[in-house]
N, C-alpha and C positions, 0 to 999 in steps of 0.2 A: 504493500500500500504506500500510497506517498503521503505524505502532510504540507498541507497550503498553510504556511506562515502569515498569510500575507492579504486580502482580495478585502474588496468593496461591494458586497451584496447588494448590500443600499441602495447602490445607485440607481438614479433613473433610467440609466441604459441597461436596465435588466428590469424593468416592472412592466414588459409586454408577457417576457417569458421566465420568468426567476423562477417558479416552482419546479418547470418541465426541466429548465437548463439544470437546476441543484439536484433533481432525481437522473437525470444523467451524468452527473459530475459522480455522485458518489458510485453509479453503478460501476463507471471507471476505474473505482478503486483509489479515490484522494478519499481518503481515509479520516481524514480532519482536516479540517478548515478554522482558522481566527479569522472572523469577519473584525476589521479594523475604523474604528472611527476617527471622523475629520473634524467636524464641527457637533455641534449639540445635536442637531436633528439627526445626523448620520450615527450618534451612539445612541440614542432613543433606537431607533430602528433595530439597529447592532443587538438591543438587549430583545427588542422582538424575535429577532432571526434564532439568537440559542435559545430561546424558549422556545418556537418552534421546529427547531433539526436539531435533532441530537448527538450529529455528528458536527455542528457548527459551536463553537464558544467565537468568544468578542472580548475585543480591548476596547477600551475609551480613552477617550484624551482628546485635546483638541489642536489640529494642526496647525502649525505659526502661520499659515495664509488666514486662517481662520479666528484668529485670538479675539476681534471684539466680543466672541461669544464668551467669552475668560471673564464669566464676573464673578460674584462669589456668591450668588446662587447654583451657578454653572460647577462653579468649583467645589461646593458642600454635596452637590447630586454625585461629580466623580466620584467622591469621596465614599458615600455611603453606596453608590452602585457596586463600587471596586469587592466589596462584602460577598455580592452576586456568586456562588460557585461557580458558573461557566463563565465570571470576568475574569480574565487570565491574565492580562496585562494592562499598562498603562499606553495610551499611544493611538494614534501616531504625535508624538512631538517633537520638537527640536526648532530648528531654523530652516529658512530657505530665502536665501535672498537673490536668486532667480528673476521674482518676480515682486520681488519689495527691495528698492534702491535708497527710500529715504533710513537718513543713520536713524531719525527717531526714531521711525517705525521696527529698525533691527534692532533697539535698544529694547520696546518693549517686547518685542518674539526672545531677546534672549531670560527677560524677568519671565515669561511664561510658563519656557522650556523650564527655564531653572524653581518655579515656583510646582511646576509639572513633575521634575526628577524626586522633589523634595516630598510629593503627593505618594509616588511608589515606593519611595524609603519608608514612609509612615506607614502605608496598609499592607508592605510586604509583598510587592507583584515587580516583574522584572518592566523593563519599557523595550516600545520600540518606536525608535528613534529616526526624524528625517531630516536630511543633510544635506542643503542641495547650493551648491555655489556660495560654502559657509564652511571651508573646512576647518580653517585658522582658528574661528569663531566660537564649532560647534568643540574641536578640542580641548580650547584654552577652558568653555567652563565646564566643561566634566573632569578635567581635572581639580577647576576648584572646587567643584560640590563633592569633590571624591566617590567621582561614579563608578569608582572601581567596586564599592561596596554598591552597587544596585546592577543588578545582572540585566542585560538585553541583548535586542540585535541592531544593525546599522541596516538600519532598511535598505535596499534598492541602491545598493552600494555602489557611489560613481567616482573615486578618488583614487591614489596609484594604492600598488600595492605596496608599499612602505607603510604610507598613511592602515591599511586594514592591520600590518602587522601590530602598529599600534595600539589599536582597539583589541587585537584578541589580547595584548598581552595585559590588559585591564579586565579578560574576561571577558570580553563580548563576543559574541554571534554578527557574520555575515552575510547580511539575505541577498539571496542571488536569482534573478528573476532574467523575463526573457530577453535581456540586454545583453547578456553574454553572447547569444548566437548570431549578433550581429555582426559580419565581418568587419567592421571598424571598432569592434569594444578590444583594442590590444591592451589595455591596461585593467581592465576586469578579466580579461580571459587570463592576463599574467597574474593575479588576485588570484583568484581560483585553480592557479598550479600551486601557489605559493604558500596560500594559507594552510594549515592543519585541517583536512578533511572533518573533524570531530566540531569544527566551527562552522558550518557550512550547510544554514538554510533554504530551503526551496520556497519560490513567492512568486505570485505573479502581477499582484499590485493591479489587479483586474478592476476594472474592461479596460486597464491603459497597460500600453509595456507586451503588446503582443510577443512573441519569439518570430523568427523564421520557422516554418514558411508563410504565417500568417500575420508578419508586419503590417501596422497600418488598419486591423480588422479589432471586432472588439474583442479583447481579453476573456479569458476563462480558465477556471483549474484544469479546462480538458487541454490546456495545452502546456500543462509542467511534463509530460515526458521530453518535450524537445529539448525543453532544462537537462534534466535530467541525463539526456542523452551527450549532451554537450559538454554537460560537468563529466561525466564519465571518459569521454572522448580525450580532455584535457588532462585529467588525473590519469590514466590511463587503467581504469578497473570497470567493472560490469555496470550498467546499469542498474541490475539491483543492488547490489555494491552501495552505488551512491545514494539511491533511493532508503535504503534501508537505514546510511548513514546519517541522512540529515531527519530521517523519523526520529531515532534516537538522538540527536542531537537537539530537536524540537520538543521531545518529552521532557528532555532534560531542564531545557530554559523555562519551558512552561509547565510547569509543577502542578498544574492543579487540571489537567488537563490527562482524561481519564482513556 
């Protein structure tokens, strides 16, 4: 079976067909799913979906595009949601200044993140974590909030591998999605020779981040074996091999996940 680190069920590009597409997904054989929220209305949903599939759990948290929803009403609901047995993590949080250029604006994504990190130390859940044109940023404050003590993964990992060795040696998990099989990812595909297999999550960060051969189409769990197949291709071991590796590997970070 594989485990999906990683997908956005929520979304509105799946409310023509979400029931039919997740009883497909599981027949497949993606074994588990963390459905991942953005904003407040995408973890409301989030805590729908594991109440409904049993094979689906969910994080919350809210992602730095999304922070006005960061109030602290927003931020008491994490808090007591986090209690939820099928909440399993914190996340997605962190930075992304991609698409926010003002400094103020990065000032408050980093009180977020950091206000967010400090949320999974308190209820005891690992985070996961996005990083997106902020590496400098997103490292300088996990060091200072000593994120080595709060277990996660680096979502949708796009920095060299130097930078990933970093992060595992703090302990963290590298989610690896279908960006790998694009012939231009040479510094994720050298990530993924280089890190320790036993770090090395599967994600597809769906309906976005399709793999080859389905770039450009929308995302689904039904297309982690191309992952899979690639991470294998590059380590040089089985596909089950690798599949079996990042299940265990996903048990492991997500502890309350049955």
């Amino acid at each position: 079976m594989i485990f999906e680190s990683h997908a956005h069920y929520d979304d509105k590009q799946f409310d023509a067909d979400r029931k039919e597409l997740l009883s497909a997904v599981k027949a497949a054989g993606i074994g588990r799913i963390i459905n991942v929220g953005s904003d407040f209305a995408a973890c409301r949903q989030t805590v729908d979906l594991i109440q409904e599939y049993d094979f689906i759990y969910g994080a919350v948290g809210i992602h730095p595009s999304e922070i006005e929803d960061l109030n602290q009403e927003v931020y008491e609901w994490l808090k007591e949601t986090a209690s939820n047995s099928k909440i399993v993590a914190i996340g997605e949080i962190g930075l992304d200044y991609y698409w926010e250029k003002d400094a103020r604006m990065q000032s408050r994504q980093k009180e977020c993140f950091a206000r967010q990190m400090e949320l999974a130390r308190e209820v005891s859940l690992p985070v996961i974590i996005h990083s997106r044109d902020a590496a400098e940023d997103t490292l300088k404050l996990m060091k200072e909030i000593h994120a080595e003590e709060i277990p996660g993964v680096i979502h949708c990992f796009s920095y060299s591998p130097e930078l990933a060795k970093e992060y595992v040696q703090m302990g963290y998990y590298i989610g690896i999605g279908g960006v790998v099989t694009f012939k231009n990812a040479r510094k994720l595909k050298e990530t993924v020779r280089r890190i320790p297999l036993e770090r090395i999550l599967l994600e597809t960060d769906c309906p976005y981040l399709s793999p080859e051969p389905n770039r450009g189409k929308r995302n689904s769990s039904l297309n982690l074996p191309y992952v899979v197949r690639e991470i294998a291709a590059l380590r040089g071991i089985t596909e089950q091999e690798a599949a079996d590796a990042s299940w265990e590997n996903a048990l492991r970070l997500f502890s309350k996940v049955k």
